[in-house]
Steps between C-alpha positions, in 0.01 A plus 500: 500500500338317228229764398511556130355856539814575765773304276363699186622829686833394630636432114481898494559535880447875566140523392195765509191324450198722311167445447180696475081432568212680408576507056137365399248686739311771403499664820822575765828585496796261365731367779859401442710314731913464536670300721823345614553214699699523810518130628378159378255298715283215496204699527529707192480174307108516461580833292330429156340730225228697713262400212519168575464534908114590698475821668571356816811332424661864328401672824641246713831542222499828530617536847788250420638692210516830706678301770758338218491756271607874448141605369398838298160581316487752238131604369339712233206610484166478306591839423848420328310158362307749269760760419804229398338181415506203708837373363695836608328535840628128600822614389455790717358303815823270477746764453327680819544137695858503372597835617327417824752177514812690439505531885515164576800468219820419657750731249761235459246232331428511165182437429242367253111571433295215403165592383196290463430498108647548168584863525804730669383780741463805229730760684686261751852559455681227704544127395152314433371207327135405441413143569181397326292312783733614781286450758537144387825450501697791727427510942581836429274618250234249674530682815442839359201371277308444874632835621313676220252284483377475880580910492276549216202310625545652857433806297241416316321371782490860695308636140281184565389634842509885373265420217340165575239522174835394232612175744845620510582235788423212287592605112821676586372739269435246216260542238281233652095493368437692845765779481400541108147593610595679775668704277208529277255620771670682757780692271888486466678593857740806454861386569407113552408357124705534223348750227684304259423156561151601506416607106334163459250479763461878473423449086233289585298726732460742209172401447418512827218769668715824550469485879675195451780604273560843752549294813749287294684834316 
């Protein structure tokens, strides 16, 4: 039991591990993850920030977490991206994982949340503490980083087959050069992009033919 990322969670020993995916994109939902580990192995020691890991390996990950781990996903929508800001709708997709946890809680522990980042869950009531690059330095927190991330792109990668012209499967919803045009020629997709991410590349299509600008508005 010499894993750093394991010893790092023992010093506070009944822990909830938080983290989120999907912050950056300009298209899809954002995905939170919480977990709790039930029992140590071995094989959990390849956990690492999903950032730093190849699709493959957070797949492969991602079936050994749900067999070690107590596993919820909360998620909010593109929807509640544009109404509360990106900030509050990560709060809101980890409070959602958190409530989902609660039935996983045993009632005589007293837990702790640690969250990925520098920040407390806005409107999380129990014990928390944000550790900046947590995914770094917590299994916990590492585990639920793949959980939200390999849940996020398995999402993305349905809208990728739905509406193959934005390359959905590849980007993750990105603003790669591809996606930006797509954007640009074939319009804004209803419920998928967020309106507010968007002013930018929608600003610069001002100029554009008005065909152009309709399919986009």
């Amino acid at each position: 039991m010499d894993n750093p990322l394991y010893l790092y969670d023992l010093e506070y020993k009944n822990v909830i591990g938080v983290d989120e995916a999907g912050r950056g994109p300009l298209a899809g939902p954002v995905v939170a993850a919480a977990v709790i580990l039930k029992q140590y192995s071995e094989e959990l020691d390849e956990i690492n920030d999903s950032k730093k890991l190849t699709e493959k390996k957070r797949e492969k990950l991602y079936d050994i977490i749900l067999n070690n781990f107590n596993v919820a996903v909360g998620i909010a929508s593109v929807e509640e991206i544009d109404k509360l800001n990106i900030l509050n709708a990560d709060f809101l997709a980890m409070r959602r994982a958190l409530k989902d946890l609660e039935k996983f809680q045993d009632a005589k522990k007293d837990y702790i949340v640690l969250v990925d980042g520098n920040l407390k869950i806005k409107g999380y009531e129990g014990k928390q503490l944000p550790v900046v690059k947590g995914d770094a330095k917590s299994l916990s927190i590492a585990a639920a980083s793949i959980i939200a991330k390999v849940t996020r792109d398995r999402i993305m990668k349905d809208l990728g087959l739905k509406y193959p012209d934005y390359d959905f499967e590849k980007n993750k919803g990105y603003g790669t050069k591809k996606h930006v045009e797509a954007i640009k020629t074939k319009g804004v997709l209803k419920n998928v992009h967020r309106k507010v991410f968007l002013r930018k590349i929608l600003d610069e299509t001002k100029d554009e033919p008005k065909e152009v600008q309709l399919r986009i508005l």
